[in-house]
C-alpha positions in Angstrom: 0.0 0.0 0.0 1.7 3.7 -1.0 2.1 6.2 1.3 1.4 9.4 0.4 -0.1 13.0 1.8 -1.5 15.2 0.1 -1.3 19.3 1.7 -4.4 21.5 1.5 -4.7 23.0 -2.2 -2.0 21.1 -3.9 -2.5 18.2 -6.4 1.0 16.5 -5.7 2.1 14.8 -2.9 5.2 15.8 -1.0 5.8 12.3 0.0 5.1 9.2 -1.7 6.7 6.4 -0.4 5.9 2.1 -0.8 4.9 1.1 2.8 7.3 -1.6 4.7 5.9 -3.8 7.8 8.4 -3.7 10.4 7.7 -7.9 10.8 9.1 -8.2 7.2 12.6 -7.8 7.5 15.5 -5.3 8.4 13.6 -1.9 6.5 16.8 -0.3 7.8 19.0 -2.2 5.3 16.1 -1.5 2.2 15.8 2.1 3.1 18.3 5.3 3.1 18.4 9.2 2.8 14.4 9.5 3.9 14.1 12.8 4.9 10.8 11.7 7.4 9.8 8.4 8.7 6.4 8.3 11.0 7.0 5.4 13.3 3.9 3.8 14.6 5.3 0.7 16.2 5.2 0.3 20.0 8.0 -2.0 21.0 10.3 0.2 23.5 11.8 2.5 20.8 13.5 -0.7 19.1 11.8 0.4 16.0 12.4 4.1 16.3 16.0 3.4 16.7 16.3 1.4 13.9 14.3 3.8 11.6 17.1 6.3 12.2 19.5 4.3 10.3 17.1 5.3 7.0 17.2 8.9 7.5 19.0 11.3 5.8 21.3 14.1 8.6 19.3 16.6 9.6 15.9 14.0 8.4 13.3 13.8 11.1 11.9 10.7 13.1 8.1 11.3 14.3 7.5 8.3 16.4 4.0 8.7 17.8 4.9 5.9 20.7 7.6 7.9 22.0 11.0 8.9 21.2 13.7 7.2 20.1 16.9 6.9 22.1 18.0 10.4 22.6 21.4 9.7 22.0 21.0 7.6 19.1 19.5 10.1 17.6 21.8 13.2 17.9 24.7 11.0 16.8 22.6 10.2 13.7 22.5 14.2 13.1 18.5 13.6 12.9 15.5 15.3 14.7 14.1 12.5 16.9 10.4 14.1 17.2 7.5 12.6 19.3 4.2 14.1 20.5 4.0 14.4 24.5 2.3 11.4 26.4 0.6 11.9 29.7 1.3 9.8 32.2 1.1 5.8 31.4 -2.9 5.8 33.5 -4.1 9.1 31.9 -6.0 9.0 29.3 -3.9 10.2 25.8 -4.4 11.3 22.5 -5.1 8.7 20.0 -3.1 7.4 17.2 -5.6 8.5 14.9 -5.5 12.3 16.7 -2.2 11.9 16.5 -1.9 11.2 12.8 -4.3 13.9 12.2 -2.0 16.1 13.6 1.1 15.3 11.5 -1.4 16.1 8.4 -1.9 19.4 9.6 1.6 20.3 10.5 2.7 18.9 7.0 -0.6 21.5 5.7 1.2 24.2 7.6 4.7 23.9 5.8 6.4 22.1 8.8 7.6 19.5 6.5 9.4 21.1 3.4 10.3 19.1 0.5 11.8 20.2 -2.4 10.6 18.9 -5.3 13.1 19.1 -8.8 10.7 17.7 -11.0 7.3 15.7 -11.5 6.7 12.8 -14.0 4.4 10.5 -15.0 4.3 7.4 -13.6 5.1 5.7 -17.0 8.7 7.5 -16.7 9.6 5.7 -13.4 12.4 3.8 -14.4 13.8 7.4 -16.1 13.1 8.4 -12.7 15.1 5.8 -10.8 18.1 6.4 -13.0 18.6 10.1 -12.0 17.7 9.4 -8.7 20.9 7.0 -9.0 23.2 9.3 -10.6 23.6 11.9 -8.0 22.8 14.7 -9.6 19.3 15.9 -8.7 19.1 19.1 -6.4 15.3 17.8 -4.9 12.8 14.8 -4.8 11.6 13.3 -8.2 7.8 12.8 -7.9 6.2 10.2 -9.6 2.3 11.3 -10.8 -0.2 8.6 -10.9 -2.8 10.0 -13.0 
């Protein structure tokens, strides 16, 4: 299933991204240079910390179960980001609130992508190959009409 979010009053996505389950296999070795990854997983920030290993320096982990290893994260050079939790038997915002929330910051401009160029979805492999090279200055966006 893609990932994708679309801001208020644009018709392109800022990120569009193939989904991984966390069950299937080291993501970290699969994934590199993301510049966010939402972490959804509740397993004592194993997960969070191993999503930092995909991000870009300066990239930003928003783990809505809590942070990742502090530590961890500053050596990575990345933005370990998570929304605050009351205390363990107080009632807290739900994932769904929380989600909600990360769609509206990205509608604000929190989450700034820059985008070089947008192509068809039919020019994907061109796509790939330029990613490749090195020598794009943003993100290529694939448009699935």
């Amino acid at each position: 299933m893609p990932l994708a979010h679309w801001p208020a009053g644009r018709d392109q996505p800022i990120i569009a991204l193939p989904s991984l389950h966390y069950t299937a296999g080291p993501f970290e070795e699969k994934l590199e240079g993301l510049d966010v990854v939402v972490n959804t997983v509740d397993d004592q920030g194993q997960t969070a910390s191993r999503a930092l290993r995909t991000l870009r320096r300066d990239g930003a982990l928003v783990s809505i179960t809590g942070p990742a290893d502090a530590a961890k994260a500053e050596a990575a050079g990345v933005r370990n980001l998570a929304p605050q939790r009351p205390a363990p038997n107080q009632p807290g915002l739900s994932t769904a609130t929380i989600l909600t929330r990360i769609g509206e910051l990205a509608d604000a401009g929190k989450y700034r992508v820059h985008v070089e160029e947008t192509l068809p979805l039919a020019q994907a492999a061109q796509a790939w190959e330029r990613s490749r090279s090195g020598r794009t200055r943003g993100k290529l966006v694939l448009a699935i009409d």
